[in-house]
ROTIRO-768116 format. One line per field, with one value per residue: x, y, z of N, C-alpha, C in turn; residue number from 1. Coordinates in steps of 0.02 Angstrom, whole numbers, m for minus. Each point is the difference from the previous one (the first is absolute). Last residue first. Layout:
<rs>
n.u	[X / ...]
n.v	[Y / ...]
n.w	[Z / ...]
ca.u	[X / ...]
ca.v	[Y / ...]
ca.w	[Z / ...]
c.u	[X / ...]
c.v	[Y / ...]
c.w	[Z / ...]
num	[NUM / ...]
</rs>
This chain:
<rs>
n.u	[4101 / 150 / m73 / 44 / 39 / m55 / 35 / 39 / m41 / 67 / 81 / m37 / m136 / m205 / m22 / m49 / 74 / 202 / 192 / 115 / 160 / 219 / 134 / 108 / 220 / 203 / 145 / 132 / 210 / 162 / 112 / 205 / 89 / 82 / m119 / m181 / m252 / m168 / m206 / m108 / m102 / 177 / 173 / 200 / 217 / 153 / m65 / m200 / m11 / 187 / m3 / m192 / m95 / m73 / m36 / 34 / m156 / m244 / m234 / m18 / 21 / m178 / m139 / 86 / 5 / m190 / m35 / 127 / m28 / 67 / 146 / 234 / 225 / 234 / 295 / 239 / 108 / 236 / 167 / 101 / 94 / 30 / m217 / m253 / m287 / m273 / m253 / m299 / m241 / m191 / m254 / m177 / m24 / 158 / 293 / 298 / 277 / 262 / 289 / 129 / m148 / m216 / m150 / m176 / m180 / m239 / m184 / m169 / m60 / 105 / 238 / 169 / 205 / 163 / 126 / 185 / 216 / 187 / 219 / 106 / m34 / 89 / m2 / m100]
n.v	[3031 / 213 / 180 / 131 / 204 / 129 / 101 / 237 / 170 / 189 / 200 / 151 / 14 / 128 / 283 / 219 / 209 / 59 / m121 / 101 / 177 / m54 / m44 / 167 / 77 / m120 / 46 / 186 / m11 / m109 / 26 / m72 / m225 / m138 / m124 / m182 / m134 / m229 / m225 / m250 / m217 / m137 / m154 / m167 / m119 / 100 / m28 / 94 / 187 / 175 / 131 / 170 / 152 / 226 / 260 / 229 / 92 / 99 / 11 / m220 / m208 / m98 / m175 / m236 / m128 / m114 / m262 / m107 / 108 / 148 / 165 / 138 / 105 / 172 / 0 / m146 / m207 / m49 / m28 / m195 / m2 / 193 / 141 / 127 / 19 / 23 / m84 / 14 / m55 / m131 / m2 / 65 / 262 / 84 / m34 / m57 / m84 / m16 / m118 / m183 / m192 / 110 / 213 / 190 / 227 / 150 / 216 / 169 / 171 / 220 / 31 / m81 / 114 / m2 / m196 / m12 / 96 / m133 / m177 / m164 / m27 / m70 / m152 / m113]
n.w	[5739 / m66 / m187 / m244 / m177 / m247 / m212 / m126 / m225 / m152 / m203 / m216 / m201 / 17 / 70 / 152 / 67 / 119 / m87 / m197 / 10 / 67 / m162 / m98 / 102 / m48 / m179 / 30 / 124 / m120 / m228 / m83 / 100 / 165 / 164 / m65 / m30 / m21 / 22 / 24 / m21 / m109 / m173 / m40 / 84 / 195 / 238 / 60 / 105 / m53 / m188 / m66 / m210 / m132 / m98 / m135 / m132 / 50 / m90 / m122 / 137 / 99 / m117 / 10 / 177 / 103 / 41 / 176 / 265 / 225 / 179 / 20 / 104 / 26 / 66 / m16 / m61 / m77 / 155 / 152 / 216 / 129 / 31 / m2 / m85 / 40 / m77 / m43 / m20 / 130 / 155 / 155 / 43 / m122 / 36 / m46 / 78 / 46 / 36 / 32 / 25 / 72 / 168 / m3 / m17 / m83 / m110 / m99 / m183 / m40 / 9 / m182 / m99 / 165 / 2 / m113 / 37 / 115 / m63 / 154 / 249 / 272 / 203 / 213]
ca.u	[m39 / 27 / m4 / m44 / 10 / m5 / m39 / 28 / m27 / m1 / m28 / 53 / 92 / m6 / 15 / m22 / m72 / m55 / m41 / m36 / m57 / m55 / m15 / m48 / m66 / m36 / m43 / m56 / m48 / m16 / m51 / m14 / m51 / 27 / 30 / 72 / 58 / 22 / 54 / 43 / m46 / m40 / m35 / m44 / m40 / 12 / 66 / m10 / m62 / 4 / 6 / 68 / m14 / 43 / m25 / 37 / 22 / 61 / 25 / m14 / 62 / 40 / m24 / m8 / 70 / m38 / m63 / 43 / 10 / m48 / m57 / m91 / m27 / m80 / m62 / m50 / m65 / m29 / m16 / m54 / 5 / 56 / 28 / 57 / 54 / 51 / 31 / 74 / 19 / 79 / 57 / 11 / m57 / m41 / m64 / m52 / m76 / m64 / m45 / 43 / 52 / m16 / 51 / 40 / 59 / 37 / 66 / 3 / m40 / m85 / m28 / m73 / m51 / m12 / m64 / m63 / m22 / m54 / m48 / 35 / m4 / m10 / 42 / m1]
ca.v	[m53 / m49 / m3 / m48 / m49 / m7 / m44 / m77 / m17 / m71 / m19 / 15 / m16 / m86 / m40 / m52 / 13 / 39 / m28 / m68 / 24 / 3 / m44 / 11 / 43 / m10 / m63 / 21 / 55 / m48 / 45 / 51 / 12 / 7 / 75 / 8 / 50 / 51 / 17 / 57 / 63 / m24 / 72 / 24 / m31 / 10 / m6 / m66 / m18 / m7 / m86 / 3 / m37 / m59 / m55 / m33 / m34 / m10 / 83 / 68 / 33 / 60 / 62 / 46 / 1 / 74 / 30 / m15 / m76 / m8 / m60 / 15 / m47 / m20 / 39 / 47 / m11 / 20 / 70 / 2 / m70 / m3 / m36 / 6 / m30 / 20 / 11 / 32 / 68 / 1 / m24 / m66 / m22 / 47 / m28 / 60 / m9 / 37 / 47 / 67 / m11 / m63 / m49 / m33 / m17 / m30 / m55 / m54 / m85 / 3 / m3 / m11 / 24 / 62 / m4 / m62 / 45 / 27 / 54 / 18 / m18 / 71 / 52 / m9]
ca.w	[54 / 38 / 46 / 42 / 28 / 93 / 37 / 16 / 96 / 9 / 71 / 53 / m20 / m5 / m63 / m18 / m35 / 23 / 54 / m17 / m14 / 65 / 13 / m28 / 12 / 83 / m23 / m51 / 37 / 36 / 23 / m35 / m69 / m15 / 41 / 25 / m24 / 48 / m33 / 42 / 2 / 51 / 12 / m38 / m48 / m62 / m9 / m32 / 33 / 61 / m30 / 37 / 52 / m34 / 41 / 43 / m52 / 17 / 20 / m58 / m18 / 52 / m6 / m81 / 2 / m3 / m42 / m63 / m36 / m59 / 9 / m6 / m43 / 6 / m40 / 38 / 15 / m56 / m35 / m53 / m36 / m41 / 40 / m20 / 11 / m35 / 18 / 12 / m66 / 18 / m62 / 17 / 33 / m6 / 6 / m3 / m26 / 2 / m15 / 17 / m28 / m47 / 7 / 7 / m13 / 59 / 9 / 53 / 3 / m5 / 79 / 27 / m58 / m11 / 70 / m37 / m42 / 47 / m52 / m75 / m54 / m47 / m53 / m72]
c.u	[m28 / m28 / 21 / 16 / m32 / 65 / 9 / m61 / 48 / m40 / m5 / m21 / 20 / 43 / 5 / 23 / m34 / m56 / m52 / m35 / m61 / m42 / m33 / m59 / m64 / m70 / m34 / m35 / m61 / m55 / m23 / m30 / 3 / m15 / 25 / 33 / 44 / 40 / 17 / 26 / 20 / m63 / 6 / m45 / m48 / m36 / 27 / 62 / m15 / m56 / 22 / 18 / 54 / m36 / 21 / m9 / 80 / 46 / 57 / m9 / m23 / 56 / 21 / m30 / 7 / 85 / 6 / m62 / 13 / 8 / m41 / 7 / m71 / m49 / m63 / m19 / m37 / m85 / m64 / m4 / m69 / 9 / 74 / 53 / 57 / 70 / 76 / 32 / 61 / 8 / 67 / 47 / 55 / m83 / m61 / m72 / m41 / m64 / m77 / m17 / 74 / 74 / m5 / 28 / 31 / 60 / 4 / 46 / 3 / m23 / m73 / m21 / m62 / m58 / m30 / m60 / m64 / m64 / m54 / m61 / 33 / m17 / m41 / 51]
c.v	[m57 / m62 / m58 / m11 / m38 / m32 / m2 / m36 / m53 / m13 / m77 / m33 / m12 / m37 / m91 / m49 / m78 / m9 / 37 / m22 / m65 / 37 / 3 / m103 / m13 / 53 / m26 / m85 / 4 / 37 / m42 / 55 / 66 / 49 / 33 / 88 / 3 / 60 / 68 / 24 / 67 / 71 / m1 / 63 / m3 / m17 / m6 / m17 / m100 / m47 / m21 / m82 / m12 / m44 / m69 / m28 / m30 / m39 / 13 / 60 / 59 / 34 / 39 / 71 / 45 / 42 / 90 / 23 / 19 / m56 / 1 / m63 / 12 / m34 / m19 / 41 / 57 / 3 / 18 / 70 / 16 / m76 / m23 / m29 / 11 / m33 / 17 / m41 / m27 / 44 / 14 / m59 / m79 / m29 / 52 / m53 / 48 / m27 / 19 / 50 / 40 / m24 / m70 / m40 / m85 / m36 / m28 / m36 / m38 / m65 / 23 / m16 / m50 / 9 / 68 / 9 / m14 / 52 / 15 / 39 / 30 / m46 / 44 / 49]
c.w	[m45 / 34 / 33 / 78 / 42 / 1 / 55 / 34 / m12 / 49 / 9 / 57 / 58 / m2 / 23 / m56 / m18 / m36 / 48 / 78 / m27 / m29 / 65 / 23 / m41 / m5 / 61 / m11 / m27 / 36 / 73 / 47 / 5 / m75 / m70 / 29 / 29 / m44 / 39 / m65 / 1 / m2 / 53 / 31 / m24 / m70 / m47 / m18 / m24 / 28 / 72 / 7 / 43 / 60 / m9 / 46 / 50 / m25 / 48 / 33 / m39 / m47 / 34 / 30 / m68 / m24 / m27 / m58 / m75 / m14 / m79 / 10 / m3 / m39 / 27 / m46 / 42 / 14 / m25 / m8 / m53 / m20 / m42 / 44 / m8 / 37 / m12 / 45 / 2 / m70 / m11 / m60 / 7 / 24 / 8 / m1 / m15 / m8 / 43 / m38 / 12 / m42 / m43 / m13 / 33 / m24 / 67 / 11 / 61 / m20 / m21 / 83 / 15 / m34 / m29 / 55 / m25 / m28 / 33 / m15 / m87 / m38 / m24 / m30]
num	[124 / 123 / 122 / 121 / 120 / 119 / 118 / 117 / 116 / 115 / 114 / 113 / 112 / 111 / 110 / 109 / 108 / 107 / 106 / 105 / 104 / 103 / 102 / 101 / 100 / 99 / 98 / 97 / 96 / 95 / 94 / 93 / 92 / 91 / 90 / 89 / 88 / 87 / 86 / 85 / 84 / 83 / 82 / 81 / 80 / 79 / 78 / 77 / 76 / 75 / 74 / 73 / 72 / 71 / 70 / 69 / 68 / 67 / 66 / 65 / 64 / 63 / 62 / 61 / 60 / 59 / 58 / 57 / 56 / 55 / 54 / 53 / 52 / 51 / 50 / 49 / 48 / 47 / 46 / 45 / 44 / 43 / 42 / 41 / 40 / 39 / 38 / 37 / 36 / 35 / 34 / 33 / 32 / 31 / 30 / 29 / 28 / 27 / 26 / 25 / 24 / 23 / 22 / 21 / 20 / 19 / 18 / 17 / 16 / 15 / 14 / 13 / 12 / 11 / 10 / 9 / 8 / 7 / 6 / 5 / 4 / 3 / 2 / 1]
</rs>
């Protein structure tokens, strides 16, 4: 497995257990059995690295007001509108401070954050 981009994220929730993988050429972050994080830096699509949050569109109003540079990754819906996925851009300001304060969310559980993927079904 490559080097994970912004390795700094496992750091701030190695008291949750992280499991890290491989996903796309990126990171996946997985907290017990739920998908948090993934990070991303890759030179096709700039504009799409950084560290994406797992959340649904329901919960998109109340993250931005305490991250107000949370955008969607249009990478995801090839340009044409929200998606669940939203992410901070490497590129932002406070990118370090807004990550962090965002695994402090997922240590503490916060509801916003996170996804169970669906099974996969079984070949038989």
């Amino acid at each position: 497995m490559s080097a994970i981009a912004y390795n700094f994220v496992v750091d701030l929730l190695f008291e949750t257990e992280p499991r890290v993988r491989a996903m796309f050429g990126a990171h996946a972050i997985y907290v017990g059995e739920k998908l948090v994080l993934v990070t991303r830096k890759k030179p096709e699509h700039p504009e799409a690295n950084g560290v994406w949050i797992a959340t649904k569109k329901e919960h998109h109003a109340l993250l931005k007001k305490e991250f107000p540079a949370l955008k969607s990754i249009l990478i995801l819906s090839d340009g044409k509108g929200e998606t669940n996925w939203q992410m901070i851009s490497e590129d932002e300001d406070h990118f370090e401070e807004s990550v962090t304060r965002i695994c402090e969310l997922i240590r503490k559980g916060d509801p916003r954050i996170g996804s169970y993927p669906k099974k996969k079904k079984s070949g038989k």
